[in-house]
N, C-alpha and C positions, 0 to 999 in steps of 0.2 A: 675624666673619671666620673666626676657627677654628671656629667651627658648621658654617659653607659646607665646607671645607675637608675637617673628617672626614665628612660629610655625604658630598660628591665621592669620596671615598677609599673610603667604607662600598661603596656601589651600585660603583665598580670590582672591590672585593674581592667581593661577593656574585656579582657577571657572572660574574668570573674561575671560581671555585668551584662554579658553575653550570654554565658551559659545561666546565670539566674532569669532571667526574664523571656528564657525560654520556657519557664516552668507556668505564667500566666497563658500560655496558649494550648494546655492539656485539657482541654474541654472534648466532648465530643463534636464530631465533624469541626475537629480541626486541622485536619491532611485530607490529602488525596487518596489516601490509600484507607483498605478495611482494618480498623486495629486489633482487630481478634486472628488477624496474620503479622503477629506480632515483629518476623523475622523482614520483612519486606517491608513492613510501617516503619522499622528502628532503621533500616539502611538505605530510603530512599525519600523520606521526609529531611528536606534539609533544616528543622527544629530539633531534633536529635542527632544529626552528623554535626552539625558545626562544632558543638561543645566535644563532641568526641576529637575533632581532627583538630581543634586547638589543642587540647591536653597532648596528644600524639606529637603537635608540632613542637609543644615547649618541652616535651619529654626528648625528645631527637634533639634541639636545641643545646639544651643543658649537657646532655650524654655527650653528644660532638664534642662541648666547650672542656668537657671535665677531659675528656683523653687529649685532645690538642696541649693541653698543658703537662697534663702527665707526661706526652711524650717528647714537649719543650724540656720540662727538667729531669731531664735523663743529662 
């Protein structure tokens, strides 16, 4: 139980810290791409995907874990 626990806590803290310190590299000329095409800067700089597709990952995560049980106590 406390394995799971700091386990859960580690991957929060690592997200967290991840997606903050993406916020130090919002200077200009800091991608590849032009940032006044905003739609193709937000989806192919991976400075902006990563913090998205961990939120996604721990969103999918949680959801899974919440119905696996739901349908354990039936």
């Amino acid at each position: 139980m406390l394995h799971n626990t700091f386990l859960r806590l580690s991957v929060c803290v690592l997200g967290l810290v991840l997606s903050l310190s993406t916020a130090a590299l919002a200077h200009p000329g800091h991608g590849t791409t032009d940032p006044a095409n905003t739609i193709e800067h937000y989806t192919s700089e991976p400075v902006h995907t990563a913090p998205v597709l961990l939120v996604v990952a721990g969103v999918v995560y949680f959801v899974s874990r919440f119905i696996s049980q739901k349908l354990r106590n039936r």
